[in-house]
C-alpha positions as CSV (number, residue, x, y, z in Angstrom):
1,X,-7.2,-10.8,-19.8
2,X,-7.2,-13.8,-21.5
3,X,-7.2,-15.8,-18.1
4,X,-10.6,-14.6,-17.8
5,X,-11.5,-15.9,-21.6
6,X,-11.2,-19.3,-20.0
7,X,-14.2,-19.7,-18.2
8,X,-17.0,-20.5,-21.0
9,X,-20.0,-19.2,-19.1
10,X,-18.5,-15.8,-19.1
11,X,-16.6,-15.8,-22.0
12,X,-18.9,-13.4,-23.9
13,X,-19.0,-10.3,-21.6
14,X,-16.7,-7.9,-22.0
15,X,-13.4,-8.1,-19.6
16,X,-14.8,-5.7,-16.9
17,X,-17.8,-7.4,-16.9
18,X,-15.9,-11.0,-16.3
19,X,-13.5,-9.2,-13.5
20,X,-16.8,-8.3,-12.0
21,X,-18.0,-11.9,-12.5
22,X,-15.0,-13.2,-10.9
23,X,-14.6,-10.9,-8.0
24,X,-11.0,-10.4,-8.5
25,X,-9.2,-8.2,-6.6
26,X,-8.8,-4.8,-7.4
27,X,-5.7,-3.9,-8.8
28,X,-5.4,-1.1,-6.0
29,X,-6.0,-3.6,-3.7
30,X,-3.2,-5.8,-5.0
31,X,-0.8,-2.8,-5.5
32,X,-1.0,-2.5,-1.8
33,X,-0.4,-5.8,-0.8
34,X,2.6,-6.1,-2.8
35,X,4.2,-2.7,-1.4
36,X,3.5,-3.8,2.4
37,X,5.0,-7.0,1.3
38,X,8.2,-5.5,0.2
39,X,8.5,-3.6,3.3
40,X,8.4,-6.8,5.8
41,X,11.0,-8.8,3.2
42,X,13.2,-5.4,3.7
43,X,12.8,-5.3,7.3
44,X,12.7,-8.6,8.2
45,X,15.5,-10.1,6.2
46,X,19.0,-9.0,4.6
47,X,18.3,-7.9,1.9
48,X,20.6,-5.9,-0.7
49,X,17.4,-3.7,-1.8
50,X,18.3,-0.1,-0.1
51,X,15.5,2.0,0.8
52,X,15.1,5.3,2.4
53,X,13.0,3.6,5.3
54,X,14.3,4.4,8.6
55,X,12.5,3.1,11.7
56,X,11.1,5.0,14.3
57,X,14.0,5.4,17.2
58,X,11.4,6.6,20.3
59,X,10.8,3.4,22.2
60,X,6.9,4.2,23.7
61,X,6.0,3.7,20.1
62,X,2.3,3.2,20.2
63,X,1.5,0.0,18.3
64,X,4.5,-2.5,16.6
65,X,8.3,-1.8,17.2
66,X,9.0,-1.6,13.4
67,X,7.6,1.4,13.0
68,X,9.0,3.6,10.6
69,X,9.6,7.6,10.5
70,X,7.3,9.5,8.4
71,X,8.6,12.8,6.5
72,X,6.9,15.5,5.2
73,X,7.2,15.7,1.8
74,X,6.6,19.5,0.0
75,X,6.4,18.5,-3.6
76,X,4.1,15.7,-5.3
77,X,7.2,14.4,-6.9
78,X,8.2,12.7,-3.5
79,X,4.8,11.7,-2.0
80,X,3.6,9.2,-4.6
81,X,7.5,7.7,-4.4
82,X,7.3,4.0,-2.9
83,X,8.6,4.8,0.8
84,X,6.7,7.7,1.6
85,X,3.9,6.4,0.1
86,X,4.0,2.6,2.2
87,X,4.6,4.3,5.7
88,X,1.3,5.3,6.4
89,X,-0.2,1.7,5.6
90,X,2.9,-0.5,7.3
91,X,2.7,1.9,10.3
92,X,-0.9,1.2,11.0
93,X,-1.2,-2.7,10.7
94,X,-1.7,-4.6,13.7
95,X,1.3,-6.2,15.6
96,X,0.7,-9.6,14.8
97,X,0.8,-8.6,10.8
98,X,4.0,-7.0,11.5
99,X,5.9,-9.6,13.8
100,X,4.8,-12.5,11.4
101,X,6.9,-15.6,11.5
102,X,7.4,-17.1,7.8
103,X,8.6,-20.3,7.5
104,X,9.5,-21.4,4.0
105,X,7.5,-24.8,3.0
């Protein structure tokens, strides 16, 4: 919030109008992107974060072979938890998102 105080032409509009000003991303947006990002660091590399993510076993996948099993979930407790809410999203990026190479700089 005060980030957006910084910048003197905006500084005197309220701090949804300066988001607005600024175009930032939406804090959904950004929720997202850090869940999906979680799930390649856990899937990609050893990692001593355990998750309940378990990848899909058929191999005629459709799609990226790092796809992961979906469950059924029959309270509201469990669906907004982080793994059954992320499957839906990882499972439908492209291939190339998920067989990223990351080199370190």
């Amino acid at each position: 919030m005060r980030a957006t105080k910084l910048v003197l032409t905006i500084k005197h509009l309220t701090y949804r109008e300066r988001l607005l000003q600024l175009k930032l991303p939406a804090l959904k947006y950004r929720h997202l992107r850090g869940d999906v990002i979680e799930v390649f660091k856990t899937l990609t590399y050893d990692t001593n974060v355990t998750f309940s993510l378990k990848k899909h076993q058929d191999c005629r996948t459709r799609g990226h072979n790092l796809k992961l099993v979906n469950h059924r979930c029959h309270y509201d407790l469990r669906k907004y938890f982080f793994c059954t809410r992320i499957i839906n999203t990882w499972n439908s990026l492209p291939e190339s998102v998920n067989s990223a190479n990351i080199t370190d700089s």
